[in-house]
C-alpha positions as CSV (number, residue, x, y, z in Angstrom):
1,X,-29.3,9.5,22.7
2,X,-25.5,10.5,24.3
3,X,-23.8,7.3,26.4
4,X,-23.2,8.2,30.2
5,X,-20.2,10.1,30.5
6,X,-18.5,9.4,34.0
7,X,-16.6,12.3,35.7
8,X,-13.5,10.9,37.4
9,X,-12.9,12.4,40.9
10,X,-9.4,10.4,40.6
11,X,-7.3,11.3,38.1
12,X,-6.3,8.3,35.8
13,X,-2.7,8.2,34.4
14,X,-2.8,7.7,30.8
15,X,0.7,7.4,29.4
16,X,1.3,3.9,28.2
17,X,1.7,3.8,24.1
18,X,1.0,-0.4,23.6
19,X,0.4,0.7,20.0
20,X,4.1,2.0,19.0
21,X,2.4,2.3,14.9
22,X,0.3,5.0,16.4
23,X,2.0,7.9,17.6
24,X,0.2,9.3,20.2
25,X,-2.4,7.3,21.7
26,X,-2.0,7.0,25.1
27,X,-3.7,4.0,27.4
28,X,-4.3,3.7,31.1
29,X,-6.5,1.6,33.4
30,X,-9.4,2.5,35.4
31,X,-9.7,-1.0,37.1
32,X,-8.5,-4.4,36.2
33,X,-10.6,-5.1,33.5
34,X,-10.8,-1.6,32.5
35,X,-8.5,0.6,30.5
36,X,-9.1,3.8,28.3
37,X,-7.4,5.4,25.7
38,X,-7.3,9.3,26.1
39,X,-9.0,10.7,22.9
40,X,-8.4,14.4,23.5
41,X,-4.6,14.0,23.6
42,X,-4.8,12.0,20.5
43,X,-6.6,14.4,18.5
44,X,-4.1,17.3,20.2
45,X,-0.8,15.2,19.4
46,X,-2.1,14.9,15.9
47,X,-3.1,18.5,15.4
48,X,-6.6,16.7,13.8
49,X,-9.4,18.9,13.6
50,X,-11.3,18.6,17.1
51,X,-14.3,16.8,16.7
52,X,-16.8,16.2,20.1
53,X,-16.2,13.1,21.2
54,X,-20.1,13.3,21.6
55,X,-20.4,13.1,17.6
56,X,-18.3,9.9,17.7
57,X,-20.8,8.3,19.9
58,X,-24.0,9.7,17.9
59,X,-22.8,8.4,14.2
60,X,-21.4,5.5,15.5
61,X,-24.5,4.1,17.7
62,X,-24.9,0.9,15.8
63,X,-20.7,-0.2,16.1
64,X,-20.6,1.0,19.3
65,X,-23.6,-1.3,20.5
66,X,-21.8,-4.3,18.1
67,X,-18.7,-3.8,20.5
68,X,-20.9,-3.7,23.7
69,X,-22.1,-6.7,23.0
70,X,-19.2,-8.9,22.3
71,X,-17.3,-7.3,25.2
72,X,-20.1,-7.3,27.9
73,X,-19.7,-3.8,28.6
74,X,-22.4,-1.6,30.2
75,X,-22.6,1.9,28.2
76,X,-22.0,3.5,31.2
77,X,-18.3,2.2,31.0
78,X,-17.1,3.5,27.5
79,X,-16.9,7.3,28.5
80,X,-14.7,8.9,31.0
81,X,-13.5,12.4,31.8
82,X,-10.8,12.9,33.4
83,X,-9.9,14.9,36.2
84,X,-7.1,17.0,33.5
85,X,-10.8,18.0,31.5
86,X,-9.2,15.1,28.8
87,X,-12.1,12.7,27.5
88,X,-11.4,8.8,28.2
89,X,-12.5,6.0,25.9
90,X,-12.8,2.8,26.5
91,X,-9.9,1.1,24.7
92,X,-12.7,-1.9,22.8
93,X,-13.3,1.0,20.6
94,X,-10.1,2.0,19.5
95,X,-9.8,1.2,16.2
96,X,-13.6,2.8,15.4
97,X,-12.7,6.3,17.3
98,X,-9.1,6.2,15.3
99,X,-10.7,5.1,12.0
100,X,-13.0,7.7,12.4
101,X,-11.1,10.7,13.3
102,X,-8.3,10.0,11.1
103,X,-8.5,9.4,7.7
104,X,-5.2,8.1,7.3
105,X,-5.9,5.2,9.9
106,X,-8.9,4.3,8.2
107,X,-7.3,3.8,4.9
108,X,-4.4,2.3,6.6
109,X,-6.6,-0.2,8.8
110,X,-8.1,-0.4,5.0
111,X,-5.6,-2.1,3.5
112,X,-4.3,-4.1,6.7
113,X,-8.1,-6.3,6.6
114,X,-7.0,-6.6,3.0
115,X,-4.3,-7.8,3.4
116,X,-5.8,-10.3,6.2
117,X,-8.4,-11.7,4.1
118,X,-6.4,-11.6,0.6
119,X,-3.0,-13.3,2.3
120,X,-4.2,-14.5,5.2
121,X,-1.8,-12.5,7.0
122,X,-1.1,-8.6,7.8
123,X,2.2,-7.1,9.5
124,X,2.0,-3.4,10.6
125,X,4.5,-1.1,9.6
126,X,6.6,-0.5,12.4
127,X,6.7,-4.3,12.8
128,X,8.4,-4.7,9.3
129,X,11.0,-1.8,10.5
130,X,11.5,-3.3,13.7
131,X,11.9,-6.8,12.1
132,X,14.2,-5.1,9.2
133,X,16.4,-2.8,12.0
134,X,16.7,-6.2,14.1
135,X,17.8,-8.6,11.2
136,X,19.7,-6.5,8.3
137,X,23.2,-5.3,9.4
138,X,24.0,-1.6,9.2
139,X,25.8,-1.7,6.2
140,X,23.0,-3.1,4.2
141,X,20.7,-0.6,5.0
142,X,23.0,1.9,4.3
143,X,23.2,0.6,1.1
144,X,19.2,0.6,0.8
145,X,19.4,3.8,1.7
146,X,22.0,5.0,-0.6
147,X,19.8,3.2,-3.7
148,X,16.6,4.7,-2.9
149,X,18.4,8.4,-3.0
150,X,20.0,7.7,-6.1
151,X,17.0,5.8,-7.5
152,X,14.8,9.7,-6.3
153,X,17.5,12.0,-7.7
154,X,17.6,10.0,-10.9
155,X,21.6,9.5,-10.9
């Protein structure tokens, strides 16, 4: 059995990227307590094989209906099509849909649980960078820099 997918007679602008570590994904909102990810121009940004959103939805039935019921959602509010032909999911199933189109966010999202439940904590990557970038001064990175290129060339 497919979930309803809604056709949008009012196109929904889906441009904000609240996950920087992703490049990407792209959210918007429906209505307040409503917002999408747009799943075709993640797959398309990506160059990932195209796989039907509908195949998602069939091998993930049992997830899906986990995430239903600790977000209250009806089924009828997970898929959307939007007015551009681009397919709309809700954003509580972000991290299955990426996990399971991408096998490089499911080995990443892999080892960031592992992290969790071995340290007790987890920092995404673009985090450390951003933290590193904010706190070391130029010239220290520089000098990382310069080290890891000697340390690959071997001199």
């Amino acid at each position: 059995m497919d979930y309803k997918t809604t056709i949008l007679n009012n196109g929904v602008e889906v441009k904000e990227a609240f996950l920087p570590d992703i490049p990407g994904l792209y959210f918007g909102v429906l209505s307040e307590d409503k917002a999408v990810f747009d799943y075709t121009a993640y797959l398309e940004e990506n160059k990932l094989p195209s796989v039907d959103y509908k195949v998602f939805m069939r091998l993930n039935k049992h997830y899906i209906e986990q995430l239903i019921v600790q977000s209250e959602r009806k089924t009828s509010d997970l898929f959307y099509q939007n007015t551009d032909g681009h397919i709309l999911i809700a954003s509580e199933l972000v991290f299955l849909c990426l996990a399971f189109v991408n096998p490089e966010l499911l080995r990443y999202f892999n080892a960031l649980v592992s992290d969790v439940i071995s340290d007790g904590v987890a920092y995404s990557s673009g985090f450390v960078y951003s933290m590193a970038a904010n706190r070391l001064p130029t010239d220290v990175l520089s000098d990382i820099i310069k080290e890891r290129q000697n340390d690959a060339t071997g001199s």
